[in-house]
N, CA, C and O atoms as CSV, one atom per row, in Angstrom:
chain,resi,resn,atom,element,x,y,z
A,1,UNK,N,N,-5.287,-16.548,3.767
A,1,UNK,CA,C,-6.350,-15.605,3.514
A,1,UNK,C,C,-6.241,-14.476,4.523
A,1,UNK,O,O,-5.843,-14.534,5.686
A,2,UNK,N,N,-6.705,-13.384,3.790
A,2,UNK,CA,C,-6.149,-12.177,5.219
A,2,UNK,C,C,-7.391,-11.767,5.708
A,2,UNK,O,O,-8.135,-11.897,4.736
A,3,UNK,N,N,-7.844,-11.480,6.351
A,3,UNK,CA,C,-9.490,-10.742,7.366
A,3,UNK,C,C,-9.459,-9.739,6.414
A,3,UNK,O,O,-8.403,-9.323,5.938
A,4,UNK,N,N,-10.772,-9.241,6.045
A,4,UNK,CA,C,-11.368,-7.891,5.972
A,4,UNK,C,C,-11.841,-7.505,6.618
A,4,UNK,O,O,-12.578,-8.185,7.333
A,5,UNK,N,N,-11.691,-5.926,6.799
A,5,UNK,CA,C,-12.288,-4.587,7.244
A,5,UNK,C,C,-11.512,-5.226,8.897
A,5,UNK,O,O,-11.225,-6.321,9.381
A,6,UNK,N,N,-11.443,-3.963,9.245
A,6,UNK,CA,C,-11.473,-4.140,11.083
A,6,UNK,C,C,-12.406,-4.053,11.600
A,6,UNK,O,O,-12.919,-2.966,11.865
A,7,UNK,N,N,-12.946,-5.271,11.920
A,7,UNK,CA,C,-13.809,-5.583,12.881
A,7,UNK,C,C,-14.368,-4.524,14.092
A,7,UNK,O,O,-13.419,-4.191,14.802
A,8,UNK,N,N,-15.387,-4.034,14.432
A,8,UNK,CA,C,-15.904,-2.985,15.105
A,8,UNK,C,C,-15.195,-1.698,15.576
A,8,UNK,O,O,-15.004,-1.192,16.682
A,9,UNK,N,N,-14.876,-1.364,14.298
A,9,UNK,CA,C,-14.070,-0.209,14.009
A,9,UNK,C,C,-14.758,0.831,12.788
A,9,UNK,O,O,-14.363,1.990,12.665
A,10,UNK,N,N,-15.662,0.338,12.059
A,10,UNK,CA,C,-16.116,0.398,10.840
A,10,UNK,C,C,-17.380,-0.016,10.284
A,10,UNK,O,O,-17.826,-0.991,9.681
A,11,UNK,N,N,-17.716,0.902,10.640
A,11,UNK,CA,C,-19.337,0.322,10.676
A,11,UNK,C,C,-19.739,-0.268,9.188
A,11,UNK,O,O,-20.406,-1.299,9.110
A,12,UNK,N,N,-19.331,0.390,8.095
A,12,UNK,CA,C,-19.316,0.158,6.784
A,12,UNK,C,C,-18.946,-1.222,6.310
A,12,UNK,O,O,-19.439,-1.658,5.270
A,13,UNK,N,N,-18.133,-1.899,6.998
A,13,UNK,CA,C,-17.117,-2.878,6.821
A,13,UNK,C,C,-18.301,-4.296,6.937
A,13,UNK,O,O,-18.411,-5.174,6.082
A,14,UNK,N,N,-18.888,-4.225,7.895
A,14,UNK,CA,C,-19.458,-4.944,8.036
A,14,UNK,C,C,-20.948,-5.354,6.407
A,14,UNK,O,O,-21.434,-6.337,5.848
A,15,UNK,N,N,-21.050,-3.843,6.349
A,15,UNK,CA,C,-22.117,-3.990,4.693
A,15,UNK,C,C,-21.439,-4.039,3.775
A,15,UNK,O,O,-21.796,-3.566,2.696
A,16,UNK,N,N,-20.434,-4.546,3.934
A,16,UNK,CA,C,-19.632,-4.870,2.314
A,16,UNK,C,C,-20.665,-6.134,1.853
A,16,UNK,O,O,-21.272,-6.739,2.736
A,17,UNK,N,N,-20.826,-6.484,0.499
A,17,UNK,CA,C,-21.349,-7.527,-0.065
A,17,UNK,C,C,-20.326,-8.193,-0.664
A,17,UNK,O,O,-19.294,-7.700,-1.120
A,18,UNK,N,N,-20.782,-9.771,-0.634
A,18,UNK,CA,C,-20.012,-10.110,-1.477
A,18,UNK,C,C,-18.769,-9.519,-2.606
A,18,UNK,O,O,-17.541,-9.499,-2.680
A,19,UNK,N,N,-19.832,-9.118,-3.317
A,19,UNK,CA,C,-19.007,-8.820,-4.689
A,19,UNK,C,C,-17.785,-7.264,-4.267
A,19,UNK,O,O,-16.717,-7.055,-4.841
A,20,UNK,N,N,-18.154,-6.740,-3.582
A,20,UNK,CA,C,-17.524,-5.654,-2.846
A,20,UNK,C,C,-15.912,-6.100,-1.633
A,20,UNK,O,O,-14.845,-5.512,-1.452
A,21,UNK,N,N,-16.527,-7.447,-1.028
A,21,UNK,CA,C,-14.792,-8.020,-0.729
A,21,UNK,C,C,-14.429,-8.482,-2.193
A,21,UNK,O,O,-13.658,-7.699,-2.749
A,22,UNK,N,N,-14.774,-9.475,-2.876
A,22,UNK,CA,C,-13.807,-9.703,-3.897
A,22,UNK,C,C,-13.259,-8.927,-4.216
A,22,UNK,O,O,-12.029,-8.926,-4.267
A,23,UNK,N,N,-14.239,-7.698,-4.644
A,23,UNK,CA,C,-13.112,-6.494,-5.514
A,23,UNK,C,C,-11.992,-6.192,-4.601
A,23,UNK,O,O,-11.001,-5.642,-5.081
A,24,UNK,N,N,-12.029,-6.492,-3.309
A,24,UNK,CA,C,-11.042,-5.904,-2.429
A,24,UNK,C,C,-9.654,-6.628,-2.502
A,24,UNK,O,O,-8.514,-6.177,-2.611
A,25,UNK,N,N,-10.232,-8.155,-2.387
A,25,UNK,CA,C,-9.762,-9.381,-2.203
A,25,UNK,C,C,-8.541,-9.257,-3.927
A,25,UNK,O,O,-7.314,-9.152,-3.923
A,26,UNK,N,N,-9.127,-9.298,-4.707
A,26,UNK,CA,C,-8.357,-8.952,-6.063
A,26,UNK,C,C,-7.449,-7.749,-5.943
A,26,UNK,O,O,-6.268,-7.928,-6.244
A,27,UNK,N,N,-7.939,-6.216,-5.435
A,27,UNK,CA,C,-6.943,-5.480,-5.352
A,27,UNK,C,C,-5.897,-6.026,-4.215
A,27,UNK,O,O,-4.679,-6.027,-4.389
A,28,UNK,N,N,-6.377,-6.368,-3.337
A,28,UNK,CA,C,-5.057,-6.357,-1.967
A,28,UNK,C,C,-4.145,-7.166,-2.901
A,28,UNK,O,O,-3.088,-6.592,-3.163
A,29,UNK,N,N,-4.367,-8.679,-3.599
A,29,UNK,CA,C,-3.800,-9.633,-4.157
A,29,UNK,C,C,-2.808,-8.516,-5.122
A,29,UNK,O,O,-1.656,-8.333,-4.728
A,30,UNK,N,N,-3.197,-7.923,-6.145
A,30,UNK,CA,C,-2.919,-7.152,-7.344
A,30,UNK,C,C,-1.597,-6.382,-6.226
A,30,UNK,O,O,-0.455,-6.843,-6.229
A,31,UNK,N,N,-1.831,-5.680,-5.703
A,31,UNK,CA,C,-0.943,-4.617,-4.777
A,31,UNK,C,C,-0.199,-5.670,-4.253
A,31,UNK,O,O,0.796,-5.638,-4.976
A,32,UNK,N,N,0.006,-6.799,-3.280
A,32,UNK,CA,C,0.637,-7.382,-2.887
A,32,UNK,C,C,1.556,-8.182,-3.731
A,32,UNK,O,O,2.468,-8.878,-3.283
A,33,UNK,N,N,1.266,-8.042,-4.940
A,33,UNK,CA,C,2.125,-8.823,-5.656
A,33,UNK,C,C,3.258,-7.713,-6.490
A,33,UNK,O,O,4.239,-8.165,-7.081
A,34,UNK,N,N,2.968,-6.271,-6.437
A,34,UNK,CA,C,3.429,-5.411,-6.419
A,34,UNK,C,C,4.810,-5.034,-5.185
A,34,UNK,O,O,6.037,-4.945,-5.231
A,35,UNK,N,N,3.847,-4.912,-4.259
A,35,UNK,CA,C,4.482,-4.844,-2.832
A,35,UNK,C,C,5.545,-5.653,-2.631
A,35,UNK,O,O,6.515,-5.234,-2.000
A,36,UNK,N,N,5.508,-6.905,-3.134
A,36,UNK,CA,C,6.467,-7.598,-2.962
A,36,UNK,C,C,8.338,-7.677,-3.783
A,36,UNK,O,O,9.426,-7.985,-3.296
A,37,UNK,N,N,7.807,-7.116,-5.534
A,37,UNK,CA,C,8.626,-7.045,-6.283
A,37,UNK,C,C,9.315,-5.573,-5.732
A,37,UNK,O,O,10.539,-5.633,-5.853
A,38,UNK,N,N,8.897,-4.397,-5.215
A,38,UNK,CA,C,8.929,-3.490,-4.665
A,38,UNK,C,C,10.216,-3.546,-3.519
A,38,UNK,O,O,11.304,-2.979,-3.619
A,39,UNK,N,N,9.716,-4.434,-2.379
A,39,UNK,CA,C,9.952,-4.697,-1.002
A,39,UNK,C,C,11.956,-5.253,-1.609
A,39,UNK,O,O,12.983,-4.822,-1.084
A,40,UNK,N,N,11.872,-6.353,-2.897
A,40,UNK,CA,C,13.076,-6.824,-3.248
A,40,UNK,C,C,13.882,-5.701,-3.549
A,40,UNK,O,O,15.029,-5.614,-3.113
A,41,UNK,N,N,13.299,-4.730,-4.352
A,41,UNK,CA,C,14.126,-3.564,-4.670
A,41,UNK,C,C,14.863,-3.094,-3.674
A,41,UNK,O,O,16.085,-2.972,-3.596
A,42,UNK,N,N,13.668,-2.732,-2.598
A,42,UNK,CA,C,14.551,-1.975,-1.657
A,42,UNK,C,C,15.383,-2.700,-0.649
A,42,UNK,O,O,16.182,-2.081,0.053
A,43,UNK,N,N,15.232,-3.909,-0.562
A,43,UNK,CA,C,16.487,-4.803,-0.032
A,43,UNK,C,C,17.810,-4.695,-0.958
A,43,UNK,O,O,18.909,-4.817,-0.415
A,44,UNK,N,N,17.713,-4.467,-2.359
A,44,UNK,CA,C,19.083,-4.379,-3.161
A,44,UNK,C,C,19.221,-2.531,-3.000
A,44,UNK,O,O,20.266,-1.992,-3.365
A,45,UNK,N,N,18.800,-2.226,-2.792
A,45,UNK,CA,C,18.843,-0.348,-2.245
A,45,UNK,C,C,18.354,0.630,-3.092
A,45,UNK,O,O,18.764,1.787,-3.003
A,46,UNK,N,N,17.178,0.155,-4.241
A,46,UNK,CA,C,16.339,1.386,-4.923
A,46,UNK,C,C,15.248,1.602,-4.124
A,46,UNK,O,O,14.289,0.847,-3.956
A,47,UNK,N,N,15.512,2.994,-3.498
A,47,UNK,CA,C,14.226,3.438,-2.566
A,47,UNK,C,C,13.521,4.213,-3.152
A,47,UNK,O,O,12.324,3.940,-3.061
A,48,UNK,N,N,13.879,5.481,-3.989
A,48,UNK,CA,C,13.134,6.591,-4.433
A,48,UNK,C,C,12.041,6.153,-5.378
A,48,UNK,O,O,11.196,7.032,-5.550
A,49,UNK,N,N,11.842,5.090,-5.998
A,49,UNK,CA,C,11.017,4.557,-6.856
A,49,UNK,C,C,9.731,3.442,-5.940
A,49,UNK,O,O,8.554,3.196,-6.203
A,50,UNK,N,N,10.578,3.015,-4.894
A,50,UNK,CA,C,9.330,2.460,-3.777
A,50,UNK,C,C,8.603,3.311,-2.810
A,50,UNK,O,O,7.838,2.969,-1.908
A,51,UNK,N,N,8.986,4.468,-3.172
A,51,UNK,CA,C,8.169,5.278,-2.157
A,51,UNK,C,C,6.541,5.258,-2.081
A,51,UNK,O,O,5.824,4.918,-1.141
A,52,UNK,N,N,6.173,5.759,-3.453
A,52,UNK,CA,C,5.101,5.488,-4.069
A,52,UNK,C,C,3.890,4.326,-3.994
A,52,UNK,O,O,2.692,4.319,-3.711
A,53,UNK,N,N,4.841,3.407,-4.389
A,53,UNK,CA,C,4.500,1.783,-4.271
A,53,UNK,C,C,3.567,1.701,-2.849
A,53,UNK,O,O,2.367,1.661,-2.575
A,54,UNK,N,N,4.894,1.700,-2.097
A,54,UNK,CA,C,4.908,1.371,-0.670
A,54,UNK,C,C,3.510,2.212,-0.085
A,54,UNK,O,O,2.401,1.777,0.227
A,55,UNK,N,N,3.932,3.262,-0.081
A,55,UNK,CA,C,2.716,4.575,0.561
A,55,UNK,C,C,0.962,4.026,-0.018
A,55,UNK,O,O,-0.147,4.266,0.459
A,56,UNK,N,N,1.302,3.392,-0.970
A,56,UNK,CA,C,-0.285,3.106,-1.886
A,56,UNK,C,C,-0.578,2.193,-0.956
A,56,UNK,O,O,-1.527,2.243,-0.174
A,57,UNK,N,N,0.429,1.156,-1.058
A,57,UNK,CA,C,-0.024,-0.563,-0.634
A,57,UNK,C,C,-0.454,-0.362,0.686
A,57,UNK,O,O,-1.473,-0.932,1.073
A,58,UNK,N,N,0.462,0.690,1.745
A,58,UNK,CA,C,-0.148,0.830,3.456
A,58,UNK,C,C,-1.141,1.435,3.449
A,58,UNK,O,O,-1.968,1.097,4.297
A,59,UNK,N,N,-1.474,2.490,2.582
A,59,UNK,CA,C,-2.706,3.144,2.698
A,59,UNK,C,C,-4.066,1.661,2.876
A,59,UNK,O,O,-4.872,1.269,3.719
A,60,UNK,N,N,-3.618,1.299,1.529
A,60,UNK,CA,C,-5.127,0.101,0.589
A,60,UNK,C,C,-4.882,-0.995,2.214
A,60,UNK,O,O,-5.877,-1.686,2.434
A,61,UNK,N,N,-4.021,-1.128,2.991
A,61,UNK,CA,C,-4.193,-2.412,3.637
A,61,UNK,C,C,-4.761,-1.547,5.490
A,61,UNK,O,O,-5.211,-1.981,6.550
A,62,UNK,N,N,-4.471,-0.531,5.075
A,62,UNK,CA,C,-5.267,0.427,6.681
A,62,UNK,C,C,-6.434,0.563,6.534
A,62,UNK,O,O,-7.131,0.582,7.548
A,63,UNK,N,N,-7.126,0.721,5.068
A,63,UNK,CA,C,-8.533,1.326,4.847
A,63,UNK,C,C,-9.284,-0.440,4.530
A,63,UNK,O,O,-10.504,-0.440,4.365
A,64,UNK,N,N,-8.649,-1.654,4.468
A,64,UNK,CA,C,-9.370,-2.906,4.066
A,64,UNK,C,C,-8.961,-4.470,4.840
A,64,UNK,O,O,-9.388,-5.609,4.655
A,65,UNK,N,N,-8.097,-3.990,5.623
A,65,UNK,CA,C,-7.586,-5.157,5.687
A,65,UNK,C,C,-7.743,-5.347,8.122
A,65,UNK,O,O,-8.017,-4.723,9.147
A,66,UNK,N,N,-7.399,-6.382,7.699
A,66,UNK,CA,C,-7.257,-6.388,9.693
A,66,UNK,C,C,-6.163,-6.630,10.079
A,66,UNK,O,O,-5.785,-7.733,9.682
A,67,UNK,N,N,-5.388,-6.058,10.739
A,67,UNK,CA,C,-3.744,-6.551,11.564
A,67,UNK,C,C,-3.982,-7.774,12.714
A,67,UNK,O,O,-5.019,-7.914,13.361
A,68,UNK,N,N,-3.350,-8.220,12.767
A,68,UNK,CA,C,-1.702,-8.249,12.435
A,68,UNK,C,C,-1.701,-9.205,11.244
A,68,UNK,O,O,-2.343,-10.250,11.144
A,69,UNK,N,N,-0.723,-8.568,10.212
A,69,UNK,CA,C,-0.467,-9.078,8.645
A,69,UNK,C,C,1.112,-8.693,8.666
A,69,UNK,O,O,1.582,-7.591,8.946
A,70,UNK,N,N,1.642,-9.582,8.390
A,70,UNK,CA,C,3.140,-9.371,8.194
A,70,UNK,C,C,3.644,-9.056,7.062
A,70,UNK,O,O,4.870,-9.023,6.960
A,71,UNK,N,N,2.698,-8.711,5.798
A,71,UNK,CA,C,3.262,-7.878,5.142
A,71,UNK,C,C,2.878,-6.341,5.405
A,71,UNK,O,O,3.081,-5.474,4.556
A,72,UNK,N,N,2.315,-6.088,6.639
A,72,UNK,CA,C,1.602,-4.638,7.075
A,72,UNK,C,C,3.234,-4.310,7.152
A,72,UNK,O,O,3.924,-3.780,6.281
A,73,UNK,N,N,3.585,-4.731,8.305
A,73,UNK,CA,C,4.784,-4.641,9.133
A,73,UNK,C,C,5.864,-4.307,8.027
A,73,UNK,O,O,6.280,-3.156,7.890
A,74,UNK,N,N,6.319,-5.400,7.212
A,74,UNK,CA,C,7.030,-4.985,6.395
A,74,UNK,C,C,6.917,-4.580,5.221
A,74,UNK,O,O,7.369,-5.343,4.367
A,75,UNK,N,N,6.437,-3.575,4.854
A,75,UNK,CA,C,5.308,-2.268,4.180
A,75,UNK,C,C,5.898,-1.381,5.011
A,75,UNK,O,O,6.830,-0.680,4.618
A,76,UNK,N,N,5.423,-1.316,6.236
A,76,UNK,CA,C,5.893,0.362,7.327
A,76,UNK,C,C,7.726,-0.169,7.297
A,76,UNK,O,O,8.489,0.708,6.894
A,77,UNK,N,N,8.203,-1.176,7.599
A,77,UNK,CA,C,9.680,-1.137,7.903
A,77,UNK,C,C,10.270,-0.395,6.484
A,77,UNK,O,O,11.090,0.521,6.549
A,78,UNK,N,N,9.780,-0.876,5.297
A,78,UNK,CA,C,10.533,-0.341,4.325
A,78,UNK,C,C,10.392,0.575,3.851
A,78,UNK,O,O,11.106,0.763,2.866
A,79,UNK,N,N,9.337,1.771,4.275
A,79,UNK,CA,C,8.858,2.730,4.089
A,79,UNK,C,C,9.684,3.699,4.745
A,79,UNK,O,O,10.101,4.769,4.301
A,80,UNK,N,N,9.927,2.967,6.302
A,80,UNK,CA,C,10.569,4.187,7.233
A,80,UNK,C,C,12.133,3.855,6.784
A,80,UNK,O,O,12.996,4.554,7.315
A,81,UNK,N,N,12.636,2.646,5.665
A,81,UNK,CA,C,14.091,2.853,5.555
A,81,UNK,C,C,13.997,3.410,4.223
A,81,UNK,O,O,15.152,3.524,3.811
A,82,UNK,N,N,13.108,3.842,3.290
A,82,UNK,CA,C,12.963,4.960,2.122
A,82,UNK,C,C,12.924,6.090,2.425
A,82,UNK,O,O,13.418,6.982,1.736
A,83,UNK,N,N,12.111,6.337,3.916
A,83,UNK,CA,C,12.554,8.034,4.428
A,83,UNK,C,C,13.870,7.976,4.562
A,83,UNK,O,O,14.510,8.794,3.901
A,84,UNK,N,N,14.616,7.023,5.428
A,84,UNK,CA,C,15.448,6.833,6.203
A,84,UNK,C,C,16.657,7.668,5.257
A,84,UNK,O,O,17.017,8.844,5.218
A,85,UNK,N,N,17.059,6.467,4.554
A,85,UNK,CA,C,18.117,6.807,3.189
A,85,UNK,C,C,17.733,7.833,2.719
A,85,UNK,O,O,18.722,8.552,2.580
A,86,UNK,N,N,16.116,8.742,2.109
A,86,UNK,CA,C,15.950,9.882,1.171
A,86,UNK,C,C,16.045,10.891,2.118
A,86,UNK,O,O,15.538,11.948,1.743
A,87,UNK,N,N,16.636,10.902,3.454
A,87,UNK,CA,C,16.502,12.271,4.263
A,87,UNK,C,C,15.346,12.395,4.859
A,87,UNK,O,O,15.065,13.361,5.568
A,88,UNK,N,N,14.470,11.297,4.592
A,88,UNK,CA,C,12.841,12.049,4.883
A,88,UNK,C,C,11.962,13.143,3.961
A,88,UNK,O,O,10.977,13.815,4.271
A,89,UNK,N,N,13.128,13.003,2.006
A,89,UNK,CA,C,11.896,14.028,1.592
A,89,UNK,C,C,11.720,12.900,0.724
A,89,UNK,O,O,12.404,11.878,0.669
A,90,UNK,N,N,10.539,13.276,-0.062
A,90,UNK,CA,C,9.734,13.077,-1.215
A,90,UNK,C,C,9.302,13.505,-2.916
A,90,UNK,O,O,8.250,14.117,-3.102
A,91,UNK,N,N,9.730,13.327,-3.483
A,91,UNK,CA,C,9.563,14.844,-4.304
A,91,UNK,C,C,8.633,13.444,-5.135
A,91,UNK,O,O,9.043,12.327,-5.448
A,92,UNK,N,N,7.259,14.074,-5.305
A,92,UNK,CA,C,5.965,12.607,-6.092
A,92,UNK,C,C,6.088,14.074,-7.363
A,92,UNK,O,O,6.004,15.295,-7.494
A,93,UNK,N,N,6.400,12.502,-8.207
A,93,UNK,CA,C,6.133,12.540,-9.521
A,93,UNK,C,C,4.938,13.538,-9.996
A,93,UNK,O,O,3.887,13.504,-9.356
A,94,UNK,N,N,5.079,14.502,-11.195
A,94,UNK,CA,C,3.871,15.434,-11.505
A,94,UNK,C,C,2.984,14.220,-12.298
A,94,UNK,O,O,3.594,13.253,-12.753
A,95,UNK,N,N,1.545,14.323,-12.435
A,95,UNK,CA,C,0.916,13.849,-12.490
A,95,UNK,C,C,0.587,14.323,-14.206
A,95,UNK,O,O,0.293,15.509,-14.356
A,96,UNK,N,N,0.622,13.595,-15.249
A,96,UNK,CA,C,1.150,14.287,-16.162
A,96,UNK,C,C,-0.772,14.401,-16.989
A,96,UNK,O,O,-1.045,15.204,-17.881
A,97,UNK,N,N,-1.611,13.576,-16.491
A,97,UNK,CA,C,-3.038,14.254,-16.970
A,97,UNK,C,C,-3.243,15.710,-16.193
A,97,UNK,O,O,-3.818,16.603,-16.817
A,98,UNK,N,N,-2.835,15.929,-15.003
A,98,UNK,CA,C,-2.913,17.028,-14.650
A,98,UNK,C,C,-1.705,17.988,-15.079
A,98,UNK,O,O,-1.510,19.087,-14.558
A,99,UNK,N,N,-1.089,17.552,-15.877
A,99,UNK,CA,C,-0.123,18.426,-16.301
A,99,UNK,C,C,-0.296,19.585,-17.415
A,99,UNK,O,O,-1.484,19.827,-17.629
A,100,UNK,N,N,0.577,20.329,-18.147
A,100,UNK,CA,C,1.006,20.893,-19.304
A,100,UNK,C,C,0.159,20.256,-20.311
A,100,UNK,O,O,0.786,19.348,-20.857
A,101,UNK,N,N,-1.440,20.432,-20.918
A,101,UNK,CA,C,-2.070,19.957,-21.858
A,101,UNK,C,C,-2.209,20.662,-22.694
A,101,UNK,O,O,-2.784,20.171,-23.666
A,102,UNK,N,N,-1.922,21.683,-22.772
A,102,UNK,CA,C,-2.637,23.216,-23.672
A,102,UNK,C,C,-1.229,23.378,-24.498
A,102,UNK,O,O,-1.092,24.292,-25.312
């Protein structure tokens, strides 16, 4: 089971209700099971497609979760070897509801 919220860091964290960790508790699960099929990719060497992934899952586990989590760790390791290999750029996908509708 992983901790929620960081502990006196967050004042908010503490008024979560119930039903407000579950929802959390279900996304981290949902993303981590993501994160993981992800994490395999980029051990066989597709990075440009985990960029995305990756960047979501560290965000959702900085804004809900408490360290030290060892999939935090390896989340940032494979992130900095997707800069690593892409040069350090990014080019994110156009967002195609915000796209060309007219």
């Amino acid at each position: 089971m992983v901790a929620l919220s960081k502990t006196g860091t967050d004042s908010s964290s503490s008024s979560l209700s119930s039903e407000q960790k579950n929802k959390v508790l279900v996304e981290t699960n949902k993303l981590s099971k993501s994160f993981r099929k992800t994490f395999e990719s980029v051990l066989l060497g597709s990075y440009n497609d985990a960029i995305p992934i990756l960047s979501d899952y560290l965000h959702h586990l900085d804004n809900n979760i408490s360290r030290p989590l060892k999939e935090y760790n390896d989340c940032q390791e494979a992130l900095k070897q997707c800069y690593s290999v892409t040069a350090n750029v990014h080019h994110p996908r156009s967002n195609k509801k915000d796209g060309k509708d007219s």
